[in-house]
C-alpha positions as CSV (number, residue, x, y, z in Angstrom):
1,X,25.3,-46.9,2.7
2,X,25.5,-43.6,4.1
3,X,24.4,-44.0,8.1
4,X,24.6,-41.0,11.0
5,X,23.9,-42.9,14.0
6,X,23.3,-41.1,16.9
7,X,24.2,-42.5,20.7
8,X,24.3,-41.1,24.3
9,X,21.0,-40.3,25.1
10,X,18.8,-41.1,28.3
11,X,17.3,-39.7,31.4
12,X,19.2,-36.9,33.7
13,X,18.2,-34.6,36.5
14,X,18.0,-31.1,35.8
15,X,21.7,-29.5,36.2
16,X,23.6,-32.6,35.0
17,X,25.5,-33.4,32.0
18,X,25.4,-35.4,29.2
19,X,27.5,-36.0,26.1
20,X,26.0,-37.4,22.4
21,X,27.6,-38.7,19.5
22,X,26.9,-38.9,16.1
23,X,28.6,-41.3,14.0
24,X,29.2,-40.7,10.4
25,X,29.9,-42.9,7.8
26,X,29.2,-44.0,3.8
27,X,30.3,-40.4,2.7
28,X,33.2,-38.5,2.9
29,X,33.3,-36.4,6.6
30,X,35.3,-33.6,5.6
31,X,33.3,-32.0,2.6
32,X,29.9,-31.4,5.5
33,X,29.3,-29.5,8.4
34,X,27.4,-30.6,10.7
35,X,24.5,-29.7,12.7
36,X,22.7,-31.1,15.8
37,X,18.6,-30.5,16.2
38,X,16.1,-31.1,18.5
39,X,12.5,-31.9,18.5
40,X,10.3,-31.7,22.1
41,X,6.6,-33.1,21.8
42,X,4.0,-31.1,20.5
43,X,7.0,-28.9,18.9
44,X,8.9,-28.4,14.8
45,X,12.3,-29.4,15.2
46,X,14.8,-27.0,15.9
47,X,18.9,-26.5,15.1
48,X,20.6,-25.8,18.0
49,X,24.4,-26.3,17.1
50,X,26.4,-26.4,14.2
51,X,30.0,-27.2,13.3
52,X,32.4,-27.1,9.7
53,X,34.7,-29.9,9.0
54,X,35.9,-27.2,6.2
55,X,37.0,-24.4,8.4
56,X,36.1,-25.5,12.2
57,X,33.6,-22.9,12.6
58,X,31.1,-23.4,15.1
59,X,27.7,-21.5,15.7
60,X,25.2,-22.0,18.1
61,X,21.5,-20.4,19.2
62,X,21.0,-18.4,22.1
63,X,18.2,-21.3,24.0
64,X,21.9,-23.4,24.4
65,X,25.2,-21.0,23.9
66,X,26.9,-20.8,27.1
67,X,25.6,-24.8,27.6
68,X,26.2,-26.7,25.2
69,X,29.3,-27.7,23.0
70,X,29.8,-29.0,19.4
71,X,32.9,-30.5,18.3
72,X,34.1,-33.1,16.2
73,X,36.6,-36.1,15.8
74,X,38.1,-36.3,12.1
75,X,39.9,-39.4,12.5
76,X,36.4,-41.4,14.0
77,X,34.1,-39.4,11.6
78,X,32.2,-38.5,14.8
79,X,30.4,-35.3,16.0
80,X,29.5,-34.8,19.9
81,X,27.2,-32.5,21.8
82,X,28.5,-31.8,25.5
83,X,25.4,-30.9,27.5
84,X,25.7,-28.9,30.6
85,X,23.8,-27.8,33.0
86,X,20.9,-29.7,31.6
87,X,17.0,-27.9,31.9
88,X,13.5,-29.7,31.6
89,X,13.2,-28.0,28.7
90,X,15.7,-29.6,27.0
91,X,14.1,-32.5,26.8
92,X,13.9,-33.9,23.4
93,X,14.8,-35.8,20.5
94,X,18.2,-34.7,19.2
95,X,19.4,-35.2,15.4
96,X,22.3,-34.8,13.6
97,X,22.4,-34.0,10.5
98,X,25.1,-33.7,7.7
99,X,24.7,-30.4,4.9
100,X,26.7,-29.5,2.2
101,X,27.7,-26.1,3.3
102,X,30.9,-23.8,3.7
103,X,30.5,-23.0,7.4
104,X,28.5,-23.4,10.5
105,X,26.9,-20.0,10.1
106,X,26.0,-20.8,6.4
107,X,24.2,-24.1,7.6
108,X,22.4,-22.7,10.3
109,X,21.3,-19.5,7.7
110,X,20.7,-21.4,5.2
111,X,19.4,-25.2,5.7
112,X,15.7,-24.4,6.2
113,X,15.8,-22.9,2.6
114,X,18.7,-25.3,1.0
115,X,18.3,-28.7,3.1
116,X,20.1,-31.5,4.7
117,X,21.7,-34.3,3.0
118,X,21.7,-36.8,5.8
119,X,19.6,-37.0,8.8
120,X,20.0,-39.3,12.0
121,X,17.4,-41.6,13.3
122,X,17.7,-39.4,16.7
123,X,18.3,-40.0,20.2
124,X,15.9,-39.2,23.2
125,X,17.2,-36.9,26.0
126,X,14.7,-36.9,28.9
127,X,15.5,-34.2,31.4
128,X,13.3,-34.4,35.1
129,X,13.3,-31.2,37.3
């Protein structure tokens, strides 16, 4: 059965930190890359940071560069978001999501007209000013 499950979620004040995970399994790690999204109430969901178990490219949008870092753990099959210097309007759910594509820039180009393979159930991040 092919499962991301997301963890690390919660409530933080504004300016904190806070690290997710995405756990991959039921498919082969290394032939996706690898993209954590976002959706805020009243909002479409969003991709916000990307990664390539193929080459190690990484590729992330300006409303979190700077903040926020992707990386991943071959040998758990495990993808993480570090989230720093947390704002209110970061609150959300955040996905991952798994995509058959060559790079990080590719996926984040390229999923809204290609897709995603595998989505997470999500995890809620709740940040109060």
């Amino acid at each position: 059965e092919v499962q991301l499950v997301e963890s690390g979620g919660g409530l933080v004040q504004a300016g904190r930190s806070l690290r997710l995970s995405c756990a991959a399994s039921g498919f082969t790690f290394d032939d996706y890359a690898y993209g954590w999204f976002r959706q805020a109430p009243g909002k479409e969901r969003e991709g916000i940071s990307y990664i390539s178990s193929r080459d190690g490219s990484t590729y992330y949008t300006d409303s979190v560069k700077g903040r926020f870092t992707i990386s991943a753990d071959d040998a758990k099959n495990t993808i993480y978001l570090q989230m720093n210097d947390l704002k209110p309007e970061d609150t959300a759910t955040y996905y991952c999501a798994a995509g058959d594509y060559r790079s990080a820039q590719v996926m984040a180009t390229m999923y809204q007209k290609y897709g995603i393979d595998y989505w997470g159930k999500g995890t809620l991040v709740t940040v109060s000013s």
